[in-house]
C-alpha positions as CSV (number, residue, x, y, z in Angstrom):
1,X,39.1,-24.5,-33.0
2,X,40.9,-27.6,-33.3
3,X,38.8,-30.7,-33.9
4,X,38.9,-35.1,-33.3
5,X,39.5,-36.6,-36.6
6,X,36.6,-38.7,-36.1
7,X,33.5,-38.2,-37.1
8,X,30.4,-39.5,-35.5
9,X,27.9,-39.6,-38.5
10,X,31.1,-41.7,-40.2
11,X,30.9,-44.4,-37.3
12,X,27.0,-44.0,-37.5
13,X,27.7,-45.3,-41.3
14,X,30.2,-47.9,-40.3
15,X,28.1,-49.3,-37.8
16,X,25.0,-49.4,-40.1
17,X,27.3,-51.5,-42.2
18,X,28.8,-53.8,-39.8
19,X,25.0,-54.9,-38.9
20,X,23.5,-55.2,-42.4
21,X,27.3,-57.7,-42.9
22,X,25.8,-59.3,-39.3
23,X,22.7,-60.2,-40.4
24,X,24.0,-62.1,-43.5
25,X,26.4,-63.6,-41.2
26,X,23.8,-64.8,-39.0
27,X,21.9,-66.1,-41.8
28,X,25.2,-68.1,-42.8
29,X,25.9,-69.1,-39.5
30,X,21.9,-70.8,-39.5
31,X,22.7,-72.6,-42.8
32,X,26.2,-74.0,-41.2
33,X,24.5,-77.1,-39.3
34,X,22.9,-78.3,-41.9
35,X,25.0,-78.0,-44.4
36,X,27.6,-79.9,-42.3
37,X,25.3,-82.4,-41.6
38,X,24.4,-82.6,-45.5
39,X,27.8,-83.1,-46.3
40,X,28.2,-85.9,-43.8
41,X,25.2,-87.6,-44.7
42,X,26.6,-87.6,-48.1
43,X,30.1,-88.2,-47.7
44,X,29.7,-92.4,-47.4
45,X,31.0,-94.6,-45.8
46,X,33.9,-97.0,-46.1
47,X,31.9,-100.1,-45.6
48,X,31.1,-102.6,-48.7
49,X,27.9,-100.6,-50.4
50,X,28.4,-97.4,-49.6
51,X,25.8,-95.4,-47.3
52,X,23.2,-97.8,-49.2
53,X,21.4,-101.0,-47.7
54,X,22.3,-102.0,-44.4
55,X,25.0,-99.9,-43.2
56,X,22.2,-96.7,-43.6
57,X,22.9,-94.6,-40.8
58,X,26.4,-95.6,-40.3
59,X,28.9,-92.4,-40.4
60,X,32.3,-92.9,-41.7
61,X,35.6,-90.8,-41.9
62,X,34.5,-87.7,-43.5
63,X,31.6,-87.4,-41.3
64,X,33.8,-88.4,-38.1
65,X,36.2,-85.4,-38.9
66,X,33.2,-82.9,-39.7
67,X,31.7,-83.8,-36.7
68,X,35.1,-83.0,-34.8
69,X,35.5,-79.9,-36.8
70,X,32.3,-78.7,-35.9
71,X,32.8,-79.7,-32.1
72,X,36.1,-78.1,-31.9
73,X,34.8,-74.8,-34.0
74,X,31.5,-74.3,-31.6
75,X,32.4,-71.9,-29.1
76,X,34.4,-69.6,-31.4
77,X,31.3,-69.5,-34.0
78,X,29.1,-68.9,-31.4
79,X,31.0,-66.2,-29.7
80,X,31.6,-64.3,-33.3
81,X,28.5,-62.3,-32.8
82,X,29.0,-61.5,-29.2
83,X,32.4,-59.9,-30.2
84,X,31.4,-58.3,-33.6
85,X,28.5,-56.9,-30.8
86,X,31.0,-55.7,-28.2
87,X,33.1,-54.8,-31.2
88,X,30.6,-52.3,-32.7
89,X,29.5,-51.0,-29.2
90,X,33.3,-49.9,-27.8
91,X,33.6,-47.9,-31.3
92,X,30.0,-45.6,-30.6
93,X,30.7,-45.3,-27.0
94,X,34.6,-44.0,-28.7
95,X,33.2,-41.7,-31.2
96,X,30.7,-40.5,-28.2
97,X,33.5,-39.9,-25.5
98,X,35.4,-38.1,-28.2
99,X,32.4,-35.9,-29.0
100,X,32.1,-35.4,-25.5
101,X,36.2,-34.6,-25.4
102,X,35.4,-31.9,-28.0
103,X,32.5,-30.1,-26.8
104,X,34.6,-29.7,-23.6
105,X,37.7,-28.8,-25.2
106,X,35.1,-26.2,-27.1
107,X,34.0,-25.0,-23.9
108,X,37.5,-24.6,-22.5
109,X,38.7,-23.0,-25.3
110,X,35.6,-20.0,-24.8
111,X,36.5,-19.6,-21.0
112,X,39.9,-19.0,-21.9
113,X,39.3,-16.5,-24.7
114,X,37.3,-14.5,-22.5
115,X,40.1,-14.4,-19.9
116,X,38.1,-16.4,-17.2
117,X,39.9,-18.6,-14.9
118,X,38.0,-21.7,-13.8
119,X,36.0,-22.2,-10.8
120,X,38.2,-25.2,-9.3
121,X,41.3,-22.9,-9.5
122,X,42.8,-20.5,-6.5
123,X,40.0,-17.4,-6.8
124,X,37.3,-18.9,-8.3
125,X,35.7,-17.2,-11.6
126,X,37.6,-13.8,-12.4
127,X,39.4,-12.4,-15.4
128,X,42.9,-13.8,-15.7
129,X,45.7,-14.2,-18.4
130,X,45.3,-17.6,-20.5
């Protein structure tokens, strides 16, 4: 009997793999914010004396451009997940359908080989040719 040149227990592996790589992405992704905000804090400023005595708290160009980096890089970070999720669900609910596809091409294949012809055809269940 012919078979689907996936196999489920193969995705079932795959899968396993994308979400242990997801979880260390997610962990990453936690780290992101303050790690930009560390390297804003110490990128300086361009003011006389540095990030030092009274222009503390001041930002300057590096942490202008981080901060527009991160802005402009939000939504796609956050939606990562969400895809890598939908991602990962489309390829089980494949490797399912195509299980599915070849129990029923299994079961067709039987019916046929005992010369039945099926129910939904003109006589109903009775020996015919294949």
């Amino acid at each position: 009997m012919p078979g689907w040149d996936i196999s489920p227990t193969g995705v079932g592996v795959v899968v396993s793999n994308v979400g242990d790589v997801m979880q260390v992405l997610d962990e990453m992704v936690r780290a992101y914010s303050g790690d930009v905000q560390g390297a804003a804090t110490s990128a300086g400023t361009l003011a006389p004396g540095g990030a030092g005595g009274e222009h503390r708290g001041q930002t300057g160009l590096v942490a202008a451009a981080l901060a527009e980096f991160v802005e402009g890089t939000a939504e796609e970070l956050q939606f990562v997940g969400v895809r890598v999720g939908r991602s990962v669900n489309g390829a089980v609910e494949a490797a399912r359908a195509y299980q599915d596809g070849d129990l029923e091409m299994a079961a067709e294949l039987q019916r046929r080989s005992a010369g039945l012809i099926r129910p939904d055809m003109p006589g109903g269940w009775k020996a015919g040719r294949l």
